[in-house]
N, C-alpha and C positions, 0 to 999 in steps of 0.2 A: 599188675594192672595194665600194664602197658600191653603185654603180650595181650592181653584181654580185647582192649579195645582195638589190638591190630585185627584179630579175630572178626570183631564187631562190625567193623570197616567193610574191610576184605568179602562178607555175609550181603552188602549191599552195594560192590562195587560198580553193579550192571547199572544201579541208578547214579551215577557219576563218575565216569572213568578217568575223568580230564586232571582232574587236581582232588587230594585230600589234606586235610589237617584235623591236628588235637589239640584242646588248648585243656591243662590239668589247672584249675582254680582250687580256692582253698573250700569250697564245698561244693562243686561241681566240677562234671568229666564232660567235656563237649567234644566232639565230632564229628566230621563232614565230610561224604561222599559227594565231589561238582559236577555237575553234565554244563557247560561255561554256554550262558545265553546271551546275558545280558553284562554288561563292565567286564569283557574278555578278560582283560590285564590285571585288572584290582580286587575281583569279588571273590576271594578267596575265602570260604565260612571254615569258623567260627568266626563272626566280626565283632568287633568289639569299640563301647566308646572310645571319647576323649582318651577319660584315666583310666579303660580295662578294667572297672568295675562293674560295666554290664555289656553283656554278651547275648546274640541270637543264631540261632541258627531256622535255616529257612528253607522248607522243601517246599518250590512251585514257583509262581509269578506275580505279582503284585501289578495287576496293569495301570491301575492311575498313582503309580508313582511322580511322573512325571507331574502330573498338578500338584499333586502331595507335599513334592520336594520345596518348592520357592516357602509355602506357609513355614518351614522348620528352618528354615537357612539361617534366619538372623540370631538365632540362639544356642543352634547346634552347627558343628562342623563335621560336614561329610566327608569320610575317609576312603570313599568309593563310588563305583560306577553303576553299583550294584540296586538294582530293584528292591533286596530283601533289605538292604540298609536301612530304609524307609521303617522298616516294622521296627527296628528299635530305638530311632528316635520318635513315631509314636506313642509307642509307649514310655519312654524316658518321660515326654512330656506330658502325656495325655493318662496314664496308667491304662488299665483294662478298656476304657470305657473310648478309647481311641481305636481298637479294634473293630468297632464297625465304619471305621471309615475306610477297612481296608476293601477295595474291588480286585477279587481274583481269583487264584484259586491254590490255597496255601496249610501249610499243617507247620505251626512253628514252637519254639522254645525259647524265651528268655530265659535269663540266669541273671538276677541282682543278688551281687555279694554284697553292697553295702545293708540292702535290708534283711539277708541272710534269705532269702522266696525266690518264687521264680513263679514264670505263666506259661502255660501251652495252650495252644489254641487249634484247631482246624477249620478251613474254613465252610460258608455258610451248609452246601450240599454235601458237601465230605468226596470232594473231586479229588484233592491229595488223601494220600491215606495216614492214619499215623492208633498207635498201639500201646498201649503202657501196661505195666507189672510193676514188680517191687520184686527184691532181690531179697538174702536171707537175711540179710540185717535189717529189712523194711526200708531201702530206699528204694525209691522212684524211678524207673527207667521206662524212657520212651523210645521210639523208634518208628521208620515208615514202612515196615512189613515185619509181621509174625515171626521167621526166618530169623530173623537176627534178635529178638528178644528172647525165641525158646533156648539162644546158644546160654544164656545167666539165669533163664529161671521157668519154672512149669507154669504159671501161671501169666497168661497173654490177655487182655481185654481188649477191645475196637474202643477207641478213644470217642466219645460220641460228635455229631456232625455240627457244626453251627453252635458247639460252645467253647469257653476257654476254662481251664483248672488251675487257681492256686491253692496252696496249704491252706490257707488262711479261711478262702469259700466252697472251696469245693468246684464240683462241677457249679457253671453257671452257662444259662442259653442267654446270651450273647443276640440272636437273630435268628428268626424261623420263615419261611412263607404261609404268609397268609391269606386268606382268601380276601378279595376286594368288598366295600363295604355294598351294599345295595346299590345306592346313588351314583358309584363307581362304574358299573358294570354298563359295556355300551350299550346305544342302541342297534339295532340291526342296517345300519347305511353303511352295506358291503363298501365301498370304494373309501368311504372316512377308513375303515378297519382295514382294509388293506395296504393304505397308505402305511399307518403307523406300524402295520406287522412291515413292512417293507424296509421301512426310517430302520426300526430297532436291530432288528436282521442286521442289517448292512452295520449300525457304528459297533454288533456285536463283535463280528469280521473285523474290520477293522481295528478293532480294540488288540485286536489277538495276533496281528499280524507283527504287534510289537517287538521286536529281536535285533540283537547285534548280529544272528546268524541266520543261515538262509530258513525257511517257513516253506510247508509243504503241505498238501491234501489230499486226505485218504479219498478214493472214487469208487466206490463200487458200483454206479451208475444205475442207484434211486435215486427217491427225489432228495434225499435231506442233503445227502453231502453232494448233490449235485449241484444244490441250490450253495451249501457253503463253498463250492470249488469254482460257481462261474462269479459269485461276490468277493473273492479272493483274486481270483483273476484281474476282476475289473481295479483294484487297487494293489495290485503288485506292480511295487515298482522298480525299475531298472532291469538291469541283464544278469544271472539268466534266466528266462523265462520260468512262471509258476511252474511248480514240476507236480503231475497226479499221480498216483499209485495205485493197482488193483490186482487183489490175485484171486485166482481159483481155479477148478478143475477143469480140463480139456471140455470147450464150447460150451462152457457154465455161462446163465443169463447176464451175471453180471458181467466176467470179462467182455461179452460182445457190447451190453449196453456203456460201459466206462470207457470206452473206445469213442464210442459215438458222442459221447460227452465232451470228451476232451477235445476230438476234432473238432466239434463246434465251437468249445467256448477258447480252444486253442491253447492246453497246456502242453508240454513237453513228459509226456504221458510214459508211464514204467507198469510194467504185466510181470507175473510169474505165473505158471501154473504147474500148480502141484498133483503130485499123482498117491493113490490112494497110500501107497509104501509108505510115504512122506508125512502125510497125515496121521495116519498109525505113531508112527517113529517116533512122533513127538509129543504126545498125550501125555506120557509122564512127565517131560521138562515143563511141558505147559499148565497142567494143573501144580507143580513143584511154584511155578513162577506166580501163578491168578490164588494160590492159598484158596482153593475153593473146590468143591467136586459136584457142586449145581448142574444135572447136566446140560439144561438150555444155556450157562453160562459157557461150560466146556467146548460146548459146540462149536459156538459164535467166537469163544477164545481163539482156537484152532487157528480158522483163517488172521483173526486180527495178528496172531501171531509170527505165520507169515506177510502179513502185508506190511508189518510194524519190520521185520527183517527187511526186507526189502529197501523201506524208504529211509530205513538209519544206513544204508549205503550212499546216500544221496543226500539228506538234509538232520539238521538235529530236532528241526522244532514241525510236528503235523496238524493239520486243522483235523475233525471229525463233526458228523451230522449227529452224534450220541444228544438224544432228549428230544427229538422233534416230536415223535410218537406221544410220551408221555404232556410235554407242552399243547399239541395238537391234537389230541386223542385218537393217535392213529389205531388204536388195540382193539379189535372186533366189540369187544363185550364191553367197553365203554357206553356202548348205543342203549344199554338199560340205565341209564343214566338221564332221567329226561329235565331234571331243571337245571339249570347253570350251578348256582348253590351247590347242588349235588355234586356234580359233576366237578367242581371246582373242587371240593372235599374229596374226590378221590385222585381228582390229578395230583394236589398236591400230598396225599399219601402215598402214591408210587414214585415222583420226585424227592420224597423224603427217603427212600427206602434202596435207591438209587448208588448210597455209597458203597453199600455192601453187596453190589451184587453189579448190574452195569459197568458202572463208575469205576469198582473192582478189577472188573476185564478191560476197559481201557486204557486204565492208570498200570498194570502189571505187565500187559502183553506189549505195550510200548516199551516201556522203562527194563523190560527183560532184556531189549536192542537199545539202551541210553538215548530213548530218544522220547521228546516231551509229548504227549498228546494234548491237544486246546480244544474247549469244546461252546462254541459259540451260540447256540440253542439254548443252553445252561446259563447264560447269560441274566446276570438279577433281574436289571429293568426289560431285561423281554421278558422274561416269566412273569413280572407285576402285570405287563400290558397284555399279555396271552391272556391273563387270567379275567380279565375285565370283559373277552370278548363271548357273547351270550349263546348259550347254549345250540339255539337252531342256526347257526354259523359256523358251530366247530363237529357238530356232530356227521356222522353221515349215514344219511338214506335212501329211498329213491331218487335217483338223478341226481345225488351229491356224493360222489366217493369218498374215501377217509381224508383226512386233512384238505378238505377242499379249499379252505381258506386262507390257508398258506402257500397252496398251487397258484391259487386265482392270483394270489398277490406279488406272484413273479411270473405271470404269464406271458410268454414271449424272450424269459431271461434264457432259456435253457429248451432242448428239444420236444414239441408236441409228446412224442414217444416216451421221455421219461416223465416227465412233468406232470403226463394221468397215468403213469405205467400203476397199477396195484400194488402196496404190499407186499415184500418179499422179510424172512426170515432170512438174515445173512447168511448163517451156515447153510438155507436151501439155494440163495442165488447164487452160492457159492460152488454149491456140488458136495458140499462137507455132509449134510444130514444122512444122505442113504448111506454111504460110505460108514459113517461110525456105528450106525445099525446093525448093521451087516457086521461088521467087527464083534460089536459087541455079544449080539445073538452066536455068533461061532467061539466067543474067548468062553465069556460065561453060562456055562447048560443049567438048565432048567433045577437042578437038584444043589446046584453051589449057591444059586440066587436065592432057596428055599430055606440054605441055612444058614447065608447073610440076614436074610428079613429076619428069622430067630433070635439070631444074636447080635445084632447090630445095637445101638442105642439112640435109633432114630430108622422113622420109615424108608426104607428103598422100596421105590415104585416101579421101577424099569429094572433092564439088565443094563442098558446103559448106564443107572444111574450106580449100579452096583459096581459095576467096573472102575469108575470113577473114586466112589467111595474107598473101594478097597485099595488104591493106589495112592488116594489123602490122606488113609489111617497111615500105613507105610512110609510116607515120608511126616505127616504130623502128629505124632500117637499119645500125645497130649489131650483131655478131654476137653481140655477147653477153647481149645482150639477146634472144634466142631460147633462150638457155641459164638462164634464168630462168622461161620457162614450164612450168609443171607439164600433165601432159597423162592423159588420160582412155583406159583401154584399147580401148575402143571411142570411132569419131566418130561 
């Protein structure tokens, strides 16, 4: 069993290189790979109470720990420095129902041996990942990627977003987003709604900046992560200076616009750029690491890939612009969307749908380099107050580009030039889209794709996406593990 769960470990070391541990109970096997954030010295998981009769383990971050802590102090003793600490004396005291006081973004496991149960949970959008099966004897194992539960059993399932499971209930949803009631939703007095997108934005950031180690930001120099790298800037503090990141192919829009960003808002700015060999090279590690062969995910993985390489050279913990689009309705075909209601109903079904697919390739292509991605956008209460704001203010038309009202609301924070720059597809302002095309069209001819589409057990629409595909069956050849992929309407 031991050899097993070295195995097990070992399958997930890229998500915590720093420190591990096992703790064998009399009816639970716990486990923890640490990437060390927060309580450097002491936060060693599995943690465990008082009397070591309940134990958690905890992938991600708890950010209102910090207020959390004082409400528990007089009844329980903390035996760490640790963020995830918090979630088990929550629930010590609170059971289940104390999980929605948590803000952050977390996928966890109790283990109570006194009542012989246990609870998992993930949190509300499914920003951490987390997986469960059952083995041959029918127990329960969970895990935070695919990868390490197909090494004990064929059957993998996506643990669902925004609930918790015990024995006893089952799945339970826990917290959902929902849309504002009528009387909620503002009126149209642009400068009241710019303010408050402005407020929420910023204590998002700041929320996030939380760490015992240095905090960093991905640049690709749009608007989203330009707006979250000059609101990080502006509250970073001490030396040494915020550090940005940006990679892409030789005089790609992005590298020249993440330049310009940074000189202005004045980070200590990091470039790579990669060349087509490079790219290529790495499609198998990257779809091996993202558990996915979507290819608009593959694409966009790519670069995140390299840029997540890059800045785990420099820092452990990164901010990211992920969700402004879906918060903001940056996506063309949003614009058929004409009352808020609606509209509201579809953003928060592409936000829901976010874990398996987005959220996927940020949490994977980071944690492939042990390094955290935060994502500020994703933020609960800006999503409540996004959602309130009425449709002829988020949409765009004549004379109002995509996400107008999130430009307007930082106008003057960040350069004229990116601030109304349009829309860009990462892997296109990266230089990554032509480049895989072009691969793709030369690896797979027109007669191999004709007898993928035959026999596959799911449509492939591209050659691109067939390449992909045939390099996910290969390393996941599990069926069920095809039934885990979230997929994109268009490839």
């Amino acid at each position: 069993m031991d050899d097993e769960m070295d195995r097990i470990l070992h399958s997930m070391e890229h998500r915590g290189p720093d420190e591990g541990k096992t703790v064998q109970l009399d009816q639970f096997h716990l486990g923890h790979q640490r990437l060390s954030i927060i309580g450097l010295d002491d936060g060693i998981q599995p943690i465990g109470n008082e009397d070591q009769h309940k134990w958690v383990v905890v992938n991600g971050e708890i950010y209102n720990y910090p207020q959390l802590k004082p409400q528990y102090e007089d009844k329980h003793t903390f035996l760490t420095e640790s963020d995830s600490e918090i979630v088990l004396k929550v629930l010590e005291e609170d059971g289940v129902d104390g999980i929605k006081k948590l803000d952050g973004m977390f996928a966890f496991f109790f283990a109570d041996e006194d009542n012989h149960s246990f609870v998992a949970a993930r949190d509300t959008l499914g920003i951490k990942p987390l997986y469960y099966g059952k083995d041959q004897h029918g127990k329960y194992m969970f895990a935070s990627e695919m990868k390490t539960l197909y090494l004990i059993t064929e059957e993998v399932n996506e643990f669902p977003a925004g609930h918790y499971y015990t024995p006893e209930t089952g799945f339970v949803c826990y917290r959902q987003i929902e849309r504002p009631h009528q009387e909620e939703i503002g009126q149209t007095d642009v400068d009241q709604c710019c303010s408050a997108i402005n407020q929420y934005l910023e204590n998002a950031v700041k929320k996030r900046l939380l760490s015992d180690v240095e905090v960093g930001v991905l640049l690709s120099g749009g608007l989203d992560s330009s707006l979250i790298a000059a609101i990080a800037k502006k509250h970073h503090e001490g030396d040494p200076p915020l550090k940005s990141f940006c990679v892409g192919s030789e005089g790609s829009e992005d590298i020249l616009r993440a330049r310009e960003v940074a000189e202005a808002i004045g980070t200590d700015h990091y470039e790579y750029i990669y060349t087509k060999e490079e790219l290529v090279e790495v499609i198998r590690t990257v779809i091996y690491h993202l558990e996915s062969y979507e290819p608009s995910l593959v694409r966009s993985a790519l670069p995140n890939y390299f840029v997540s390489k890059l800045a785990s050279k420099h820092v452990k913990v990164i901010l990211s612009g992920e969700g402004a689009d879906e918060l903001f309705a940056g996506y063309d075909y949003l614009t058929d969307f004409h009352s808020t209601d609606m509209l509201n109903d579809e953003i928060i079904r592409i936000i829901n749908s976010l874990h398996n697919i987005n959220l996927q390739r940020a949490d994977r292509m980071s944690m492939a380099h042990s390094l955290e991605l935060r994502v500020p956008f994703l933020d609960l209460e800006l999503i409540d107050e996004a959602l309130k704001i009425p449709v002829d203010l988020k949409l765009h038309k004549d004379g109002q580009m995509e996400k107008w009202i999130l430009r307007k609301s930082f106008d003057g924070v960040i350069p004229e030039s990116v601030l109304w720059r349009k829309k860009e597809e990462f892997s296109a302002g990266s230089g990554a889209l032509d480049i895989l095309e072009q691969y793709a069209n030369e690896t797979i001819s027109d007669h191999e794709l004709l007898t993928y589409q035959q026999e596959a057990e799911i449509e492939l629409r591209t050659k691109q996406e067939c390449l992909y595909y045939k390099i996910f069956k290969e390393l996941f050849p599990s069926k069920s593990a095809l039934e885990t992929v979230g997929k994109w309407a268009t490839a």
